[in-house]
VOGU-3710 file (C-alpha; in Angstrom, 3 decimals, decimal comma):
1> xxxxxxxxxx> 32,567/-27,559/19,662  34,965/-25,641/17,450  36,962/-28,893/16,925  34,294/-30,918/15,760  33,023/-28,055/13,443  36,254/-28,317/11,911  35,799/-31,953/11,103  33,506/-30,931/8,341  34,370/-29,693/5,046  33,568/-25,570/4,291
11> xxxxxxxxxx> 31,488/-24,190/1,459  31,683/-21,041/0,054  29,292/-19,143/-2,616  31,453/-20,649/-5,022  30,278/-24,029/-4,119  26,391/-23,264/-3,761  26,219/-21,520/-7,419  27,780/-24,832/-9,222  25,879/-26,909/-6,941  22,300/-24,821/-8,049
21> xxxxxxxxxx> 23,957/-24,791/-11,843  23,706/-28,624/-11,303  20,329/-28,808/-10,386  18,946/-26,086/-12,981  20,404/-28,860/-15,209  21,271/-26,255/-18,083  18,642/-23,585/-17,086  21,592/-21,471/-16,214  22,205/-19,263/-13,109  20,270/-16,363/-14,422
31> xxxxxxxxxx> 16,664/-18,252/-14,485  17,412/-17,512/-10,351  17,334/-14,060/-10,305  14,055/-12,308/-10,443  12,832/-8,580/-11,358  11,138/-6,783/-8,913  9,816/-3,434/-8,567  12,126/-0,141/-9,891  13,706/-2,806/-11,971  16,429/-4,196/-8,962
41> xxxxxxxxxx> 17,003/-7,995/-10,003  16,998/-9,976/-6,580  19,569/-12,472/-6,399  18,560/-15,470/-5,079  21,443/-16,053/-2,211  23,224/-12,873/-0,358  26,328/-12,802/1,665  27,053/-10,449/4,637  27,384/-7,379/3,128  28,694/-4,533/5,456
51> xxxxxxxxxx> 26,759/-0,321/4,147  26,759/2,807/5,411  25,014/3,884/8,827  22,512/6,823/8,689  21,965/9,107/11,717  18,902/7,279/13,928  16,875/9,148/16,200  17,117/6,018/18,635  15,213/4,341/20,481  11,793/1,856/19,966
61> xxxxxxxxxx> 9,220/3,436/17,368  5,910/5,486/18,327  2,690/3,340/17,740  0,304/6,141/16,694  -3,439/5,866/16,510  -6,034/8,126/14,199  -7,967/10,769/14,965  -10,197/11,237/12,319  -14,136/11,196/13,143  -15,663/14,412/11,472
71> xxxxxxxxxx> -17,475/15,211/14,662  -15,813/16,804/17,382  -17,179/14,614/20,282  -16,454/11,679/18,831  -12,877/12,528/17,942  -12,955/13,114/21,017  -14,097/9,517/22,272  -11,337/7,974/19,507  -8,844/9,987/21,171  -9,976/9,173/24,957
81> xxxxxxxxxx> -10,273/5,589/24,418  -6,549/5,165/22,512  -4,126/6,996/24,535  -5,970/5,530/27,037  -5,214/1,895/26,206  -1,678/1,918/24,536  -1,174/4,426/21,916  2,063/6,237/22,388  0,418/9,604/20,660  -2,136/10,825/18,060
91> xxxxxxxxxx> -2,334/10,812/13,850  -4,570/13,805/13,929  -6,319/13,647/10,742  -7,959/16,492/8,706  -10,756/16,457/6,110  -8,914/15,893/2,410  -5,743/14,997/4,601  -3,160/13,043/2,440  -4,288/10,285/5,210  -7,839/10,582/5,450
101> xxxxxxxxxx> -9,513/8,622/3,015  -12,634/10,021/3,157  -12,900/11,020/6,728  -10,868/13,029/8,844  -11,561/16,328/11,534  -14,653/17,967/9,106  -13,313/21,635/11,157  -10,565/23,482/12,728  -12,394/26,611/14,495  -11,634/26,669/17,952
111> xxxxxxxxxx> -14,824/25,431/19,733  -14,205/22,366/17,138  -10,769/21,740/18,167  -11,009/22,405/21,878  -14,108/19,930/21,769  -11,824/17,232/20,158  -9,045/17,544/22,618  -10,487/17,869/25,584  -8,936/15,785/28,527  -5,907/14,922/25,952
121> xxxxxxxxxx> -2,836/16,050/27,609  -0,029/17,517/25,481  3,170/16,888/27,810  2,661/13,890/28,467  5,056/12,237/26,495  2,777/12,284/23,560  3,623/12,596/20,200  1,417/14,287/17,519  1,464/13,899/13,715  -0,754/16,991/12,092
131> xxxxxxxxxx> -2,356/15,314/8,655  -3,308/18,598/7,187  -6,131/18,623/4,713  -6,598/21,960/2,406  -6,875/24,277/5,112  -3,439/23,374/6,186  -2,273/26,884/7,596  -4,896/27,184/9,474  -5,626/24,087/10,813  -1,854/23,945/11,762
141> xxxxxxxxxx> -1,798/27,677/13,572  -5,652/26,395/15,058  -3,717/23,257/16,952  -1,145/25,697/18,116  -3,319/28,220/19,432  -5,088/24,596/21,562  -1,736/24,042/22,738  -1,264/27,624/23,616  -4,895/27,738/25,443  -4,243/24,907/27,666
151> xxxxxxxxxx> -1,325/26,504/29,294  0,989/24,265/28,016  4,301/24,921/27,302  5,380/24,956/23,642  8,282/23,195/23,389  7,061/20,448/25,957  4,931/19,229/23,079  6,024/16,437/20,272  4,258/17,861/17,275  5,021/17,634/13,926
161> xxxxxxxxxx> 2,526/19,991/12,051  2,979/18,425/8,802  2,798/21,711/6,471  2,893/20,032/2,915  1,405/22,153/-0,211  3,643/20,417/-2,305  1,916/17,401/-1,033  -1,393/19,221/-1,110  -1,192/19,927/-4,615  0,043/16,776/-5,830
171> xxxxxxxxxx> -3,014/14,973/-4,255  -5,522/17,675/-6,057  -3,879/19,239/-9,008  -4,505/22,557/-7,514  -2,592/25,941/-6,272  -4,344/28,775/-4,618  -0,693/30,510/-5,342  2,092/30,465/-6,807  5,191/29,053/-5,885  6,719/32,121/-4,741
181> xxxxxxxxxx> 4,161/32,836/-3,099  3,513/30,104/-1,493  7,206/29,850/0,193  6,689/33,107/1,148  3,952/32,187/3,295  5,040/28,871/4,556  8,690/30,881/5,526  5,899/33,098/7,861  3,884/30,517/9,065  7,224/28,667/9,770
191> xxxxxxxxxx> 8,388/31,768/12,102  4,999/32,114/14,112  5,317/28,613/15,507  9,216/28,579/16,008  8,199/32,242/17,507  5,626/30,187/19,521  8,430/27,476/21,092  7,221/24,621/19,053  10,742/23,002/18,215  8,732/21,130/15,323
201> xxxxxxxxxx> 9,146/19,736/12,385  6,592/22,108/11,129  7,103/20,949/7,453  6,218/17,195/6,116  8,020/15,890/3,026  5,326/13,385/2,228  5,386/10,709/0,047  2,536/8,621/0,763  0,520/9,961/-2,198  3,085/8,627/-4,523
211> xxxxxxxxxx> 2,553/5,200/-3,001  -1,590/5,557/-2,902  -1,036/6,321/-6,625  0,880/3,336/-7,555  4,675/4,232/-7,153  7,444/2,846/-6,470  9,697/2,857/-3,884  12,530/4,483/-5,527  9,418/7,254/-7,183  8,758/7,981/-3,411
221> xxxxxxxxxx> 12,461/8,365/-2,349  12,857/10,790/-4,667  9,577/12,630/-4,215  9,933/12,735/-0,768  13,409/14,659/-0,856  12,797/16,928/-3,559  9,686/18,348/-1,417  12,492/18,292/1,630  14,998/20,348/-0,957  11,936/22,826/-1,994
231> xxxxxxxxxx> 11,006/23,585/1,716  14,624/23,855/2,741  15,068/26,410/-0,036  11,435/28,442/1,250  12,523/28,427/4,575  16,405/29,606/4,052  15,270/32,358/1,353  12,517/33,263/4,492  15,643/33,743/6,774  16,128/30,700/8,477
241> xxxxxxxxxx> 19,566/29,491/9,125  20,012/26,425/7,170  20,315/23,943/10,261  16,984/25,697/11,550  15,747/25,250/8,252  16,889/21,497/7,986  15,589/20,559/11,346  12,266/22,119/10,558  11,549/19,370/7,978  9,840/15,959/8,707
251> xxxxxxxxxx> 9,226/12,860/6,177  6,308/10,663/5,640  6,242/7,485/4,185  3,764/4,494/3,395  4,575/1,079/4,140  3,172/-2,244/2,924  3,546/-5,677/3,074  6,918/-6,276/1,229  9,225/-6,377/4,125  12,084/-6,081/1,883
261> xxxxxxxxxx> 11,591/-2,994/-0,081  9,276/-1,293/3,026  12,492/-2,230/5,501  15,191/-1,019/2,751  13,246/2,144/1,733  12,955/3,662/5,382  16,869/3,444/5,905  17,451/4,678/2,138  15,912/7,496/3,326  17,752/8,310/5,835
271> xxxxxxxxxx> 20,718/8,030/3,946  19,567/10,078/1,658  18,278/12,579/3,729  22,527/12,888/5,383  23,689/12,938/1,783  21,822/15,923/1,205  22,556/17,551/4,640  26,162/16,815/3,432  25,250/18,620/0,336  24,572/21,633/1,795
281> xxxxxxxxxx> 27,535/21,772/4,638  25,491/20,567/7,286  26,364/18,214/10,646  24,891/14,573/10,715  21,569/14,983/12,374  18,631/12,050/12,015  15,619/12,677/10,044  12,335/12,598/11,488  10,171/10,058/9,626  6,399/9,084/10,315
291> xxxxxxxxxx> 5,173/5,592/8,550  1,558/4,822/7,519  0,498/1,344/6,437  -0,994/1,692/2,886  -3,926/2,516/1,462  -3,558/0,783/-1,954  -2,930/-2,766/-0,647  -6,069/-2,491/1,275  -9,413/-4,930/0,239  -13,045/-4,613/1,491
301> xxxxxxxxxx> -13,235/-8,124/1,201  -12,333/-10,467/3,456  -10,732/-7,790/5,154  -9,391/-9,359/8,463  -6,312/-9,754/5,845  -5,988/-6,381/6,612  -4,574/-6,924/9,548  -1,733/-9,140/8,589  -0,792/-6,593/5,737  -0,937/-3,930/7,914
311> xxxxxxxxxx> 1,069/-5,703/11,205  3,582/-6,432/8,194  3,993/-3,155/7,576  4,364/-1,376/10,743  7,241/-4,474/11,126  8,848/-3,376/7,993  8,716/0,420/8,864  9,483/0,245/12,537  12,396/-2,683/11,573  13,706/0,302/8,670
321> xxxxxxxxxx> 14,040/3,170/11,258  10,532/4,756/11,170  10,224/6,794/14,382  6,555/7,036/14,551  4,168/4,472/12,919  0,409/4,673/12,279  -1,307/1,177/10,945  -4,626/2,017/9,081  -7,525/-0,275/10,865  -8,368/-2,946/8,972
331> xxxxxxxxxx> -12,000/-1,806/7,809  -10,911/1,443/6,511  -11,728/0,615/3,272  -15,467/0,102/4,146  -15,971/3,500/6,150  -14,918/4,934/9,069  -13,145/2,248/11,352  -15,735/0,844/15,064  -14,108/0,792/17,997  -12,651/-2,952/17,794
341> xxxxxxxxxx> -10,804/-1,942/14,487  -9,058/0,837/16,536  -8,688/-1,505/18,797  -7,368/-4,490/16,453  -5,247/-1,896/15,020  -3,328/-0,377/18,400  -2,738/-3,845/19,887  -1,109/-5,180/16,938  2,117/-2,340/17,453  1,693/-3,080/20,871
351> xxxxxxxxxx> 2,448/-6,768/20,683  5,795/-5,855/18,229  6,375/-3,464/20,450  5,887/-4,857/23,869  5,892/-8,258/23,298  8,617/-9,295/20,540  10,426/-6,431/21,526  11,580/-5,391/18,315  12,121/-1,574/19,085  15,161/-2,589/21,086
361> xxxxxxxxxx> 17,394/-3,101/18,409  19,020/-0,036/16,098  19,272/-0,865/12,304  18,366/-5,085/12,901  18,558/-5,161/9,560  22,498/-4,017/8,764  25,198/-6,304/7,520  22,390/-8,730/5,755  23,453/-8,782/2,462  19,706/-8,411/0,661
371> xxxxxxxxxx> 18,542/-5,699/2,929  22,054/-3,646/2,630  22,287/-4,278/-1,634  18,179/-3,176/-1,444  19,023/0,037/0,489  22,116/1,101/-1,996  19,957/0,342/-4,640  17,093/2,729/-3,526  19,284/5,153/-2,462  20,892/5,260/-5,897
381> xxxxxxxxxx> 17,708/4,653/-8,350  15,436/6,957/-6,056  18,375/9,882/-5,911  18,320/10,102/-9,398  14,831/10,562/-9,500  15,377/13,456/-7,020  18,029/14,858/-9,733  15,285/14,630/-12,497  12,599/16,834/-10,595  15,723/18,941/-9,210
391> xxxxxxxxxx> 16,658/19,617/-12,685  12,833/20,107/-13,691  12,682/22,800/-11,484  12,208/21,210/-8,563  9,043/19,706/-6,995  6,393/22,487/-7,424  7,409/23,124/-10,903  7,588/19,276/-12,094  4,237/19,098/-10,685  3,063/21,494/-12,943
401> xxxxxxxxxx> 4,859/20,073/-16,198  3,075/16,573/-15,165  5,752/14,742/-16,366  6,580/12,522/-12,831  2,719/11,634/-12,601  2,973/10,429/-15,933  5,787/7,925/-14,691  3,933/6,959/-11,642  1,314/6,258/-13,473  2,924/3,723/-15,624
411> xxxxxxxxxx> 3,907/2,025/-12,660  0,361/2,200/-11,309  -0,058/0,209/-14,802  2,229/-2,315/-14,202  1,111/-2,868/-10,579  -2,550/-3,083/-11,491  -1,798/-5,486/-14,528  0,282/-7,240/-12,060  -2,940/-7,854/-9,974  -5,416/-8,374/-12,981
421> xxxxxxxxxx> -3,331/-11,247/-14,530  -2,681/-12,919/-11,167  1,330/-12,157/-11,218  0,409/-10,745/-7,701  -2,271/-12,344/-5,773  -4,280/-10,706/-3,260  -5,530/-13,212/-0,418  -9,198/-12,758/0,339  -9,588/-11,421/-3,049  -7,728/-13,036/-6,361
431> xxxxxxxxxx> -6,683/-15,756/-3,960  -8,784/-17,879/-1,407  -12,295/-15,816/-1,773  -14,811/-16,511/0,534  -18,350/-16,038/-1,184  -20,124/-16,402/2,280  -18,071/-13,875/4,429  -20,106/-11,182/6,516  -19,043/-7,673/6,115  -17,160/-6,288/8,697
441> xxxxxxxxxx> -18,922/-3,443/10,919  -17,854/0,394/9,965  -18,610/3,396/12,585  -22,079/5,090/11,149  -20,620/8,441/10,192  -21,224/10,652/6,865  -17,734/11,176/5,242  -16,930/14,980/5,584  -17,044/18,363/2,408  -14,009/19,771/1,711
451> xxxxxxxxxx> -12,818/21,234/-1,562  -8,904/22,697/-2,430  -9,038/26,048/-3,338  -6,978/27,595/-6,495  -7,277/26,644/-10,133  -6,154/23,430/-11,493  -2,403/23,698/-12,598  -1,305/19,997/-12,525  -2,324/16,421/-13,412  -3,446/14,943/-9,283
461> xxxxxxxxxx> -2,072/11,846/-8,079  -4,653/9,456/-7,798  -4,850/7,191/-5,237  -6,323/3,373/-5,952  -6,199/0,203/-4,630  -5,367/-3,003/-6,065  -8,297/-4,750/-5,112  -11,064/-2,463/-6,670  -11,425/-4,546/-10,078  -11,966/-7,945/-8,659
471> xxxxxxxxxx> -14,357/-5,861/-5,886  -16,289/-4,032/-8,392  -17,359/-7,577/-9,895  -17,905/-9,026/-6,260  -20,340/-6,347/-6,197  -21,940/-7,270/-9,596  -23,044/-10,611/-7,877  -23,728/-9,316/-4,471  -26,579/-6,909/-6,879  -27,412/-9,781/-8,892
481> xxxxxxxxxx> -28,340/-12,196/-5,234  -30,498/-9,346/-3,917  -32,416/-9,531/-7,071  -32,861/-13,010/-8,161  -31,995/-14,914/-4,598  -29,762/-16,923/-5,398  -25,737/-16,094/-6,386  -24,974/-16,970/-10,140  -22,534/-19,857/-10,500  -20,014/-21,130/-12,848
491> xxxxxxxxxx> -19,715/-24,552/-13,768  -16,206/-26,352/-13,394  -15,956/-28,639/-16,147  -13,554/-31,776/-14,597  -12,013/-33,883/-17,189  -10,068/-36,863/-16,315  -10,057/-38,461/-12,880  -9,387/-36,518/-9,297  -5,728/-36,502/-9,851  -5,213/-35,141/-13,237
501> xxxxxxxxxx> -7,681/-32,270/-12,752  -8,010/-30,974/-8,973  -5,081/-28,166/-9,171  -6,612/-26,247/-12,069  -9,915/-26,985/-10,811  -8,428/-25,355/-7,478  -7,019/-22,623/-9,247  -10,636/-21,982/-11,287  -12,778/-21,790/-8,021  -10,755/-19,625/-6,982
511> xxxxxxxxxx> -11,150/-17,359/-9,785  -14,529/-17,656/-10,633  -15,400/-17,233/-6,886  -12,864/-14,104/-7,015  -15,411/-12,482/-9,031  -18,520/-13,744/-7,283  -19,284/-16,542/-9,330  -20,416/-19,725/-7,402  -18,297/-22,708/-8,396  -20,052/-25,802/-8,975
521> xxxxxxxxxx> -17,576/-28,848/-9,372  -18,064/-31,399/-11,706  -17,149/-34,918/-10,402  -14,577/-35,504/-13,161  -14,491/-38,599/-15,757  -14,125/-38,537/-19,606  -17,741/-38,732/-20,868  -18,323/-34,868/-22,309  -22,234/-35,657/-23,004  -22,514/-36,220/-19,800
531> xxxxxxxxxx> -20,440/-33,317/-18,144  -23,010/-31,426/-20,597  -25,918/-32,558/-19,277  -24,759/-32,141/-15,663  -24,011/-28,583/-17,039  -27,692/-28,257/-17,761  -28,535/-29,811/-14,478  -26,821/-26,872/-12,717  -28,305/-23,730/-14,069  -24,943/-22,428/-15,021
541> xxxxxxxxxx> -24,685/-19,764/-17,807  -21,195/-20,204/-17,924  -18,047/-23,040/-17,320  -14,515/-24,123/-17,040  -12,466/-26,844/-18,758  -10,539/-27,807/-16,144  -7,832/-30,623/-16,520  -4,410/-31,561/-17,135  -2,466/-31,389/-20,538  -3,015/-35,127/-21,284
551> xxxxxxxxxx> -6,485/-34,531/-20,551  -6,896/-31,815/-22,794  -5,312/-33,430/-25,522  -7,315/-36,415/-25,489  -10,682/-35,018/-24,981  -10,152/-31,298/-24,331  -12,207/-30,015/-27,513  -14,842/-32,873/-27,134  -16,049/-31,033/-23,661  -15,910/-27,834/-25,455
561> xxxxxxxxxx> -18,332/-28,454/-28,353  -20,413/-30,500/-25,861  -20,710/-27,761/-22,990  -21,274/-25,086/-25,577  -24,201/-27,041/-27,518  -25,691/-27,277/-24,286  -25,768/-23,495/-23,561  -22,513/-22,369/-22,083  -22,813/-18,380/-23,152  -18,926/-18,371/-22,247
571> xxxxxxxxxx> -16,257/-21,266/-21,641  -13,234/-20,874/-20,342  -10,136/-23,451/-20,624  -7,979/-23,381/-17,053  -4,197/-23,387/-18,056  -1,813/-22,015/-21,174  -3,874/-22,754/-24,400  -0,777/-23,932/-26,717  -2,754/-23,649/-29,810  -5,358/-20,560/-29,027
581> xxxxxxxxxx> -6,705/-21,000/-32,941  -7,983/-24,772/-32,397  -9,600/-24,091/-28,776  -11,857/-21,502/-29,942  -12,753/-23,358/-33,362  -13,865/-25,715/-30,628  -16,018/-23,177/-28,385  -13,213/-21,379/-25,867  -13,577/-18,246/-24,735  -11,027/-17,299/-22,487
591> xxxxxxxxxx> -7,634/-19,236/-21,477  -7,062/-19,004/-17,500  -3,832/-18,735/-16,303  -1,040/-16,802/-14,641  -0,200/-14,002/-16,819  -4,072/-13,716/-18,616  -6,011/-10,515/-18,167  -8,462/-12,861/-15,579  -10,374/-9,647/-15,108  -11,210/-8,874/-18,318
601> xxxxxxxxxx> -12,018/-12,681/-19,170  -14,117/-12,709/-15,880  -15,728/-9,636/-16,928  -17,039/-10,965/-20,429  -18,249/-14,231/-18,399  -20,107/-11,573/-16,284  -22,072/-9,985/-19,496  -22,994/-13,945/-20,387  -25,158/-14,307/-17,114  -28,649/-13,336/-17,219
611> xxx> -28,806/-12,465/-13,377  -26,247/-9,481/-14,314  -28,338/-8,065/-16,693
//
């Protein structure tokens, strides 16, 4: 075999880039390398590329389910019926939890807790992830005192208690104390449980706000590490040793559906994380890091998609050294998630898990060239972050000065324009809509009160999702059927025969459909009187030139006047406009295409159609 390989002549990297300069034919190299998020450029070809090795706690992931039903029992029932059918341990979620999204445990008394636990055995080689909401002391002492009750012995149980006011107040804006203060107390609270025998992490260095709110990768990196340096600096000023202090810390990240930059941003953590340790004269040790699948990449429609963005992400996170991984069921953005989400939601871990087998492997991803450049990158763009909030005073103090939410929030910006102009499709929603789909069933439960005490000191991180524009205009028609019967609909103007106009016709539908908008095709030809009158024929209030350039050219501005003397309120042209000035002397509204504000164009459509009013 070797001999006859050697028959063949070898290429190098050398020879691919003049080959690919050949075929750009004078495009140059650099039309192949696209921007992505924190500004990395991604090359289009990588080589083997051999990085550094982080400390890994070893072993397959944790495939954690939720516990977050406001009512005891049936947190109860959640809990019952996953450990009982393949979770490896429990998200326990609290009311205003960084991870509840508008549910969560509504109490922490006693009776509550012991209600919600009951049967759940804590040394049984379960592992438990404590979501705190704004009671966070006591909800975290509360679960101790369970374990405590049930005759359990402390340090047989895998909890992480997830203490995070830094976290706390960059979700709400709001600090019942200050800083001092506040380390103080955590240093305390720190001391009971150790006191206890819980071997922890009692802290959580949590990031996933940053990522609800829009941030980047390289934003959360250095969020998450600056909380880490904060709560190492409580806990050693409280009188921990520094190793005790170190070890008491945990990390929590989101995860979506960009394998590359989810994958690369779990071990850039870790990295970081054993710079740090370095920093401060300590031994290698592995961080302890929790993934969620997230929030803001979530839709409410068509949201079985959910489930693909969500498998993606416990792939990416469990891939990228994640030791514990919770994947949000896929109807969590229409209430609290039924049974068969829960379900949906455990089996798919259980099928990377148990099935492909993908825990097996430490680090799969080292020595590919794209995943080891991505993970130097982050390391290096999101440490400097950390050194900008380190030099701000650290992460309590540039909370207060606002200045890092004002820098998420541009990239919130860029990530919703991103979505509104169709740079980033979302399938179900911008892309592939389906105007008949049933909604999904949600668990009939009241979301639970909580409020975060203290005054408001800082600017709150607020959590969106991508969707939300396109859905609040799928909502718009779903108001407008109940009242007229009968959705609104948009007329898809086809000029030219099948061939010239069926891709932007394609790409129309889609749009107008996006926004609830029933297409109705034309059948296509060149006569624009009678495209009008099959306009009229429809009951449309509003249309779409759809077509190709030669199309356009030739009889482009003849549909326009035509469709608009016969009533179109708005008209849209599908593709780039060339000269803007001369399509709107002619009627046009709006110009469709990738890089267009489609939501805003979709939105005046909206206030054209009598139905909406």
């Amino acid at each position: 075999m070797v001999e006859a390989a050697a028959r063949f002549a070898s290429y190098g990297e050398a020879d691919w880039r003049r080959a690919a300069e050949a075929a750009l034919k004078g495009g140059g190299f650099a039309t192949l390398i696209s921007r992505a998020t924190d500004g990395v450029e991604l090359q289009p070809i990588y080589t083997r590329r051999e990085g550094p090795r982080a400390a890994n706690g070893g072993g397959a992931w944790r495939a954690l389910a939720r516990l977050d039903h406001p009512e005891p029992a049936a947190a109860n029932d959640q809990a019952l019926e996953d450990l009982g059918a393949g979770a490896d341990g429990l998200q326990v979620v609290f009311a205003g939890a960084a991870g509840a999204y508008g549910f969560g445990l509504a109490r922490a008394d006693s009776a509550s807790l012991h209600r919600a636990f009951e049967g759940v055995r804590f040394d049984d080689s379960r592992r438990f992830e404590l979501d705190l909401g704004p009671g966070g002391e006591a909800e975290a002492t509360g679960f101790a005192a369970l374990v405590g009750r049930s005759g359990v012995a402390a340090n047989a149980v895998d909890v992480a208690f997830g203490l995070d006011p830094i976290g706390a107040l960059a979700r709400s804006g709001r600090a019942p104390r200050s800083w001092g203060a506040e380390a103080a107390a955590l240093a305390k609270v720190a001391s009971f449980l150790a006191a206890q025998g819980f071997a922890g992490p009692y802290f959580a260095a949590d990031a996933r706000c940053v990522h609800a709110a829009g941030g980047t990768p390289a934003q959360e990196l250095g969020f998450a590490l600056a909380s880490a340096a904060a709560y190492l600096r409580a806990l050693a000023d409280g009188g921990f040793p520094l190793p005790a202090a170190a070890a008491a810390i945990g990390f929590r990240l989101a995860a979506d559906a960009d394998e590359f930059f989810s994958l690369a941003k779990f071990r850039a953590l870790r990295l970081m994380w054993g710079r740090a340790r370095e920093a401060c004269g300590l031994e290698p040790a592995p961080a302890r890091i929790h993934a969620e699948s997230a929030w803001r990449t979530m839709s409410v429609r068509d949201p079985y998609v959910n489930l693909m963005r969500g498998a993606l992400a416990a792939f990416s996170a469990g891939l990228g050294g994640a030791d514990s991984v919770s994947m949000l069921p896929h109807t969590q953005a229409l209430g609290l998630p039924d049974g068969l989400a829960r379900r949906l939601a455990r089996n798919a871990q259980r099928i990377l898990l148990d099935e492909a087998h993908l825990g097996l492997v430490a680090d799969p991803a080292a020595g590919a060239g794209v995943f080891e450049a991505l993970t130097a990158t982050l390391c290096e763009k999101g440490w400097a972050i950390f050194q900008a909030i380190e030099r701000a005073g650290g992460a309590p103090a540039a909370l207060r000065a606002g200045v890092f939410q004002g820098e998420v929030a541009e990239a919130a910006a860029r990530l919703a324009n991103d979505a509104t102009r169709l740079k980033a499709l979302i399938t179900g929603v911008s892309a592939h809509p389906a105007l008949d789909e049933a909604l999904a069933e949600v668990a009939p439960a009241p979301p639970p009160a909580f409020a975060y005490a203290g005054e408001a000191v800082a600017a709150p991180l607020v959590a969106l999702r991508l969707a939300e524009p396109f859905e609040r205009l799928r909502e718009t028609s779903d108001a407008a059927t109940r009242r007229v019967g009968a959705r609104p609909t948009a007329f898809l103007a086809a000029i030219g025969p099948r061939s010239a106009h069926a891709g932007r016709l394609g790409f129309a539908r889609d749009l107008v459909e996006a926004v609830g908008l029933e297409a109705v095709a034309d059948s296509g030809g060149d006569d624009c009187q009678a495209a009008a009158e099959r306009f009229r024929a429809s009951g449309a209030a509003v249309a779409c030139l759809c077509g190709d350039e030669a199309g356009y050219a030739a009889h482009g501005h003849d549909f326009a006047r035509a469709l608009k003397a016969a009533g179109a309120g708005w008209l849209a042209l599908a593709g780039w406009p060339g000269d803007a000035a001369a399509w709107h002397e002619a009627g046009v509204d709006d110009f469709l295409f990738v890089g267009a504000d489609a939501v805003a164009a979709l939105r005046r459509a909206w206030a054209k159609i009598p139905a909406a009013a």
